[in-house]
Each structure stands twice: as structure tokens, then as C-alpha cells.
mmCIF file of the C-alpha atoms, coordinates in Angstrom:
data_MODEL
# 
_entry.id   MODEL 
# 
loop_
_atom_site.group_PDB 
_atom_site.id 
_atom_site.type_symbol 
_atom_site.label_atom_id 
_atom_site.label_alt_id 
_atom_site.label_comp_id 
_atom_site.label_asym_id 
_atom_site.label_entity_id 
_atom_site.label_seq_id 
_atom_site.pdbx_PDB_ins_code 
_atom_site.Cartn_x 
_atom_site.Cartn_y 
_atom_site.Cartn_z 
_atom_site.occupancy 
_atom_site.B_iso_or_equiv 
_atom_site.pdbx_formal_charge 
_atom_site.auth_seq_id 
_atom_site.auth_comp_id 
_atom_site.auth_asym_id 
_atom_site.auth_atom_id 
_atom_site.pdbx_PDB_model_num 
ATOM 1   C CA . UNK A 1 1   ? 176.776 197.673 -3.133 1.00 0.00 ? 1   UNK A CA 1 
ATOM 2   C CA . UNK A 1 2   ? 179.107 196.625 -0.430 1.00 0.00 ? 2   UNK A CA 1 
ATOM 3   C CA . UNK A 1 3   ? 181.365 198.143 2.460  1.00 0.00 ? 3   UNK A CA 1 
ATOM 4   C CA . UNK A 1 4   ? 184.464 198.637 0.382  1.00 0.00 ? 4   UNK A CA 1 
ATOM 5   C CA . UNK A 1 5   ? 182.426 200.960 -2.036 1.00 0.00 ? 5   UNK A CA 1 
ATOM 6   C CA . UNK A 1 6   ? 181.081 202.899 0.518  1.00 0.00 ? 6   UNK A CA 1 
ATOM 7   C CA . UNK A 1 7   ? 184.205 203.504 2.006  1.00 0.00 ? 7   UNK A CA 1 
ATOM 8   C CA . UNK A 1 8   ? 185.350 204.491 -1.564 1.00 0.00 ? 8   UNK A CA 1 
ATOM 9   C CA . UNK A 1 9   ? 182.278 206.795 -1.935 1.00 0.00 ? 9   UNK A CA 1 
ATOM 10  C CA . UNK A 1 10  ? 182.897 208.655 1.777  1.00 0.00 ? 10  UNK A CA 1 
ATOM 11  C CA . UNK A 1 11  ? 186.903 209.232 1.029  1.00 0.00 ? 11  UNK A CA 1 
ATOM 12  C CA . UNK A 1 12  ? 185.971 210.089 -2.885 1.00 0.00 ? 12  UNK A CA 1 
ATOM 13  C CA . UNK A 1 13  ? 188.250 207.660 -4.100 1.00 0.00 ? 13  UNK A CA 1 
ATOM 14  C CA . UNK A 1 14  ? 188.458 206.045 -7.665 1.00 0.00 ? 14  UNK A CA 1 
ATOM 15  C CA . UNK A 1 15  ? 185.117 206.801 -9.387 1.00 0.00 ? 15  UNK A CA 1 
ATOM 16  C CA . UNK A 1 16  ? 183.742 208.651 -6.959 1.00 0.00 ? 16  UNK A CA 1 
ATOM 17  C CA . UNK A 1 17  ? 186.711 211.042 -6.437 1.00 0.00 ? 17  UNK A CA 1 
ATOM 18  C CA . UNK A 1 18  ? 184.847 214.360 -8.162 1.00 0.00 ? 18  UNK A CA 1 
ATOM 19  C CA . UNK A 1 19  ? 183.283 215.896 -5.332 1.00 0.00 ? 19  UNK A CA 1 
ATOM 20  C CA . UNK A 1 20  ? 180.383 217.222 -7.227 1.00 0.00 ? 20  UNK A CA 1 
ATOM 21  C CA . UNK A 1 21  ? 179.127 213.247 -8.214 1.00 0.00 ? 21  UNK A CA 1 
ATOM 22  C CA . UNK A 1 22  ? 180.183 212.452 -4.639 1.00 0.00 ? 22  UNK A CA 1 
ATOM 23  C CA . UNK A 1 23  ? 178.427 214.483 -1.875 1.00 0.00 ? 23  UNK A CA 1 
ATOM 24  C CA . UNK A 1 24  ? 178.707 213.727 1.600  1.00 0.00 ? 24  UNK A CA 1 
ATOM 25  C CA . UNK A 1 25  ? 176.144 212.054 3.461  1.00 0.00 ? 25  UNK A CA 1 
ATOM 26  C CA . UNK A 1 26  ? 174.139 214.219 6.034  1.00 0.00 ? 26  UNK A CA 1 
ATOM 27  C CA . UNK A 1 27  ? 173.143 210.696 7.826  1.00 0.00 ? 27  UNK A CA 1 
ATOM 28  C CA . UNK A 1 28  ? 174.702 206.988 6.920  1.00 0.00 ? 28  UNK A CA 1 
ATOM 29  C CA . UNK A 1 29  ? 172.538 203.955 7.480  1.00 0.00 ? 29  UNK A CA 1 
ATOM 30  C CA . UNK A 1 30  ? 174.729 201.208 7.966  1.00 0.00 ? 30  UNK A CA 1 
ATOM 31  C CA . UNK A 1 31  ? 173.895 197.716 7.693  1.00 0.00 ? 31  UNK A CA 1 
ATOM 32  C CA . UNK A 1 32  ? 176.164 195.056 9.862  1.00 0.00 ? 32  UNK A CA 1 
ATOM 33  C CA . UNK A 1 33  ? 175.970 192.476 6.905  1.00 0.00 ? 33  UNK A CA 1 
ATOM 34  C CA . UNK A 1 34  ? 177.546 194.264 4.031  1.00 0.00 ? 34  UNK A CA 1 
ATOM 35  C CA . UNK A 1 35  ? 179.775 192.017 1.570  1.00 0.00 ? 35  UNK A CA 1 
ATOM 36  C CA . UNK A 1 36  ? 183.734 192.543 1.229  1.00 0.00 ? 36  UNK A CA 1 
ATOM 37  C CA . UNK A 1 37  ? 183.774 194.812 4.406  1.00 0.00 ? 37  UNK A CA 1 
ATOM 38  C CA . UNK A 1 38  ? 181.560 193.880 7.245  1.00 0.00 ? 38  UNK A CA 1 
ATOM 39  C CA . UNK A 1 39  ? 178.918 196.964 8.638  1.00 0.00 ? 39  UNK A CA 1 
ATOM 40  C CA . UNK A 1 40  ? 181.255 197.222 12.163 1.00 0.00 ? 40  UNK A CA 1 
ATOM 41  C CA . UNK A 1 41  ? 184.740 197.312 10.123 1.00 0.00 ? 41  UNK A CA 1 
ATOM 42  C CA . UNK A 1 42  ? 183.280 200.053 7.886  1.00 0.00 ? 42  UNK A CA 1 
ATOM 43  C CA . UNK A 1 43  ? 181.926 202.061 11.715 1.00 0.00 ? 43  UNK A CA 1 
ATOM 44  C CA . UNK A 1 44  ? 185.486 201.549 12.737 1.00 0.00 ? 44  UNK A CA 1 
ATOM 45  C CA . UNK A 1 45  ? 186.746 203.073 9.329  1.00 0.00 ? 45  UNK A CA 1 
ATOM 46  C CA . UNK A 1 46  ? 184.272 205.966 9.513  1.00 0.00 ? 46  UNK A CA 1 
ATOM 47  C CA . UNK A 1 47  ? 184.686 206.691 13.363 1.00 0.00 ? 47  UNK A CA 1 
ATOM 48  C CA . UNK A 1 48  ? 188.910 206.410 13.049 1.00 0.00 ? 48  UNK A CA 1 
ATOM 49  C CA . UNK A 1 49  ? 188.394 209.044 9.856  1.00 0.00 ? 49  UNK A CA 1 
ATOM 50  C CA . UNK A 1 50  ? 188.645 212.975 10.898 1.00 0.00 ? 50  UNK A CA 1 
ATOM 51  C CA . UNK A 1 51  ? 186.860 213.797 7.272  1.00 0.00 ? 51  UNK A CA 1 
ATOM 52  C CA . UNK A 1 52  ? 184.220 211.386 8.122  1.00 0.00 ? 52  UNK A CA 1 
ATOM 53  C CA . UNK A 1 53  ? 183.738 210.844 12.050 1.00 0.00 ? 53  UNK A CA 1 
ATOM 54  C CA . UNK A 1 54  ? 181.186 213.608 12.744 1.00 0.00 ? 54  UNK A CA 1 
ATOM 55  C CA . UNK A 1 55  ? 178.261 211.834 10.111 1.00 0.00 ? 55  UNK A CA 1 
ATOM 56  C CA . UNK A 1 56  ? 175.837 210.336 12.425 1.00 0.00 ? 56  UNK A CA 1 
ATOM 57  C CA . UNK A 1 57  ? 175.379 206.389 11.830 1.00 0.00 ? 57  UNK A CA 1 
ATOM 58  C CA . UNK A 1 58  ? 172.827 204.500 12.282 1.00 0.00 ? 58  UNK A CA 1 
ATOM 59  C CA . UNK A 1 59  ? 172.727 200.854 12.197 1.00 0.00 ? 59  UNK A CA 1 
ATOM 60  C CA . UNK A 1 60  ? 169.941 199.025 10.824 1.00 0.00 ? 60  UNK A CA 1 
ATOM 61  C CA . UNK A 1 61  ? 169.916 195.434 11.188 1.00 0.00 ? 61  UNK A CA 1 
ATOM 62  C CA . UNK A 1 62  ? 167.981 191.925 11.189 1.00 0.00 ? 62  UNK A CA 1 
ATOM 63  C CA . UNK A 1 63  ? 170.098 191.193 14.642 1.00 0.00 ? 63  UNK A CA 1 
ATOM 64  C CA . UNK A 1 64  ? 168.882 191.152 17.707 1.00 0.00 ? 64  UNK A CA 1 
ATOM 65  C CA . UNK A 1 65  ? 171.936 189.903 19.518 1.00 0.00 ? 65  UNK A CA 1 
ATOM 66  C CA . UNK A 1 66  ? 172.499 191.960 22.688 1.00 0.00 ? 66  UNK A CA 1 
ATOM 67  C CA . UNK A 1 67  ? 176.712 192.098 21.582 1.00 0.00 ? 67  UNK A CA 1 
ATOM 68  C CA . UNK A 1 68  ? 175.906 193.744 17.763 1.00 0.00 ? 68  UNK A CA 1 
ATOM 69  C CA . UNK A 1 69  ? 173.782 196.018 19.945 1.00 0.00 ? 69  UNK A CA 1 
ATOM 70  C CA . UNK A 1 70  ? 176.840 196.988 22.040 1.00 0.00 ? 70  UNK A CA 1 
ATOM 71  C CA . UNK A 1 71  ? 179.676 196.272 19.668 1.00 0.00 ? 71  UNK A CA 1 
ATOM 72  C CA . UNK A 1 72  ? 178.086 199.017 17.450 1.00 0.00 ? 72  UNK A CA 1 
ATOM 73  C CA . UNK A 1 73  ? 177.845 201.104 20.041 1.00 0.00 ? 73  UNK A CA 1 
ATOM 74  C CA . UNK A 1 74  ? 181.379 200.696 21.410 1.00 0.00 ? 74  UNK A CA 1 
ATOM 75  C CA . UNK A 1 75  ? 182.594 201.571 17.960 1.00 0.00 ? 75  UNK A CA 1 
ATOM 76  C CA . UNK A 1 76  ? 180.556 205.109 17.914 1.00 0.00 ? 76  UNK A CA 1 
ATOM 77  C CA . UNK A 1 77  ? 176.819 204.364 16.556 1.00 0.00 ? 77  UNK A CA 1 
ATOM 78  C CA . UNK A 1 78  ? 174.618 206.736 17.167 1.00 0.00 ? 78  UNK A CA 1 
ATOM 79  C CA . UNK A 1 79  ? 171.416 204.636 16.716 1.00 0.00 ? 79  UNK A CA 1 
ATOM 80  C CA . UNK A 1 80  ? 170.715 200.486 16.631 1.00 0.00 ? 80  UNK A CA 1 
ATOM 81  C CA . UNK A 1 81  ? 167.564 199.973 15.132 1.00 0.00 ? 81  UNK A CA 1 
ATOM 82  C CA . UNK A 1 82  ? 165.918 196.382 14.462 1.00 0.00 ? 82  UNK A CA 1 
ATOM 83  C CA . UNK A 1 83  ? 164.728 195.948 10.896 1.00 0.00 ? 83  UNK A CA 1 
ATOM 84  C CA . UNK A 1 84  ? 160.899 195.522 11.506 1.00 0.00 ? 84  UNK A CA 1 
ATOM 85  C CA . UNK A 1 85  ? 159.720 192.654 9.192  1.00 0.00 ? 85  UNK A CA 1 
ATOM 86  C CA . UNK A 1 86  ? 157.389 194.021 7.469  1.00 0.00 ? 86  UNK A CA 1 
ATOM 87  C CA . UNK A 1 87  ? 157.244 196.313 4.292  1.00 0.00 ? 87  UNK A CA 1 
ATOM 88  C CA . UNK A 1 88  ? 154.997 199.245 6.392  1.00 0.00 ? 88  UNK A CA 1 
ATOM 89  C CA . UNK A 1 89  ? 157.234 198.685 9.897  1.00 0.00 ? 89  UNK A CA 1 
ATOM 90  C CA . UNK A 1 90  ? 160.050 199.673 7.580  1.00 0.00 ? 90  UNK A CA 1 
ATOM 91  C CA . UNK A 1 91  ? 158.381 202.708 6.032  1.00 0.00 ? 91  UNK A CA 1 
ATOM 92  C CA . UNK A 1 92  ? 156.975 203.554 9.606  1.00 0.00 ? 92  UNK A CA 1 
ATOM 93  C CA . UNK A 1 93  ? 160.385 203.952 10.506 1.00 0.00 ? 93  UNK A CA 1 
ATOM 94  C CA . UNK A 1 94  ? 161.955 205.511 7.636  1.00 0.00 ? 94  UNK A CA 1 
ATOM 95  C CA . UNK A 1 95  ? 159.759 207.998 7.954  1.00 0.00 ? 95  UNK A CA 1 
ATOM 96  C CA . UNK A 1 96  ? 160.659 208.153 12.159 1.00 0.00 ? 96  UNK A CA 1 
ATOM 97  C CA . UNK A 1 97  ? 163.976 208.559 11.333 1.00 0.00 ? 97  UNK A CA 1 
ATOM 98  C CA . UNK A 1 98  ? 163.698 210.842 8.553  1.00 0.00 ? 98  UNK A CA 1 
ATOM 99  C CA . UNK A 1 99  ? 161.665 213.604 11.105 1.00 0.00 ? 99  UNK A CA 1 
ATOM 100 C CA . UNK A 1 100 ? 164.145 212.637 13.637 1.00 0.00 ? 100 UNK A CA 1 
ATOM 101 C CA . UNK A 1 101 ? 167.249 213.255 11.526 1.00 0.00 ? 101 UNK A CA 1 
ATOM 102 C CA . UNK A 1 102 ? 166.383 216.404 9.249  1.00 0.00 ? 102 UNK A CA 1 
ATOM 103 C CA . UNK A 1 103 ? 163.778 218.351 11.932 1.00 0.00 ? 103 UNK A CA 1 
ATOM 104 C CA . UNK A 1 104 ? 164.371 217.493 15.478 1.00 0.00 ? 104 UNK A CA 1 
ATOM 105 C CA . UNK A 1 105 ? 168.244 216.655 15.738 1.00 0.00 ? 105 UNK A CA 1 
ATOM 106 C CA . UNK A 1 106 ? 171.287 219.909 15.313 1.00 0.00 ? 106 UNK A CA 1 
ATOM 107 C CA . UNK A 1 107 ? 173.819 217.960 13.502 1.00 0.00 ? 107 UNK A CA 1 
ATOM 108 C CA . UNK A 1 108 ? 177.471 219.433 13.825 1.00 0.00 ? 108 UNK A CA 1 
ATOM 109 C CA . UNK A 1 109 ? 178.453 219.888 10.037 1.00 0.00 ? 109 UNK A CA 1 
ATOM 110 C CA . UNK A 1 110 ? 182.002 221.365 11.291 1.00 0.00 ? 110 UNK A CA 1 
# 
């Protein structure tokens, strides 16, 4: 719902402490305009985490302003992707990053 309870969820705190209900993410898609805690506060939080740092993130946003583009980067993105505005862009690139993600890319899991 926010960046607070996906911080929660990551860590396993409060309700989602049971590891079992809580499984790690293989890939996070991070929006920049979460509620409570903002997209690149909850990068930081991820990146500064040794639990959590090796999940790759990718940030998908409505912004096209060149310093989200590099401030996510800075704080250890591994993709910036433009939210296309329609319904099938979106799909089209689900489905990019989904290939990408689960049969091209060797993700470290250690």
C-alpha cells in the first residue's frame, strides 16, 4: 500500500514477520511516489540493508525528469523505466521485463 509497508514486508516485521506468509521478492518494482515513505527513501533503505541489498530494483515511474533518472540511480537502481501511458505499453513491458528478469538475467540469490 505504501513505502513503510513494504519496508515492513522486506524486514518481516509486524504482520508480515512469519517467513512462510512473507517470501522474499526475486525482483522489486519500485514506484518513486509511494505514500508515508517516498520510492528513493525506501531504495536507500533497501540498498543500506545487507538482508535486502542484492534484490534487483527497478523503478517504474510517470517522471521523466533527468535528476529521478539519476537520483535513482545514484542510490543503486538497477533499471528506470517510464510508465508508458497506455494500458497495452504497460503490458508490453511487463511482459519485457518479466523475460528479462526470470530468463535472460543470473540473479545472485547469495
Amino acid at each position: 500500500m505504501d513505502g513503510e509497508e513494504l519496508m515492513h514486508y522486506l524486514r518481516r516485521e509486524g504482520r508480515f514477520a512469519d517467513p512462510d506468509d512473507s517470501s522474499r521478492p526475486d525482483l522489486i518494482l519500485l514506484d518513486l511516489n509511494m505514500p508515508k515513505m517516498g520510492g528513493e527513501e525506501a531504495l536507500e533503505a533497501i540498498r543500506s540493508d545487507p538482508e535486502l541489498k542484492r534484490i534487483p530494483v527497478v523503478v517504474l515511474s510517470t517522471s521523466l525528469e533527468p535528476g529521478d533518472v539519476h537520483r535513482s540511480y545514484n542510490l543503486g537502481a538497477n533499471s528506470y523505466i517510464t510508465k508508458p501511458e497506455s494500458f497495452e505499453g504497460l503490458t508490453a513491458v511487463m511482459k519485457a521485463l518479466a523475460s528479462y528478469w526470470s530468463e535472460i538475467v543470473t540473479v545472485s540469490t547469495a
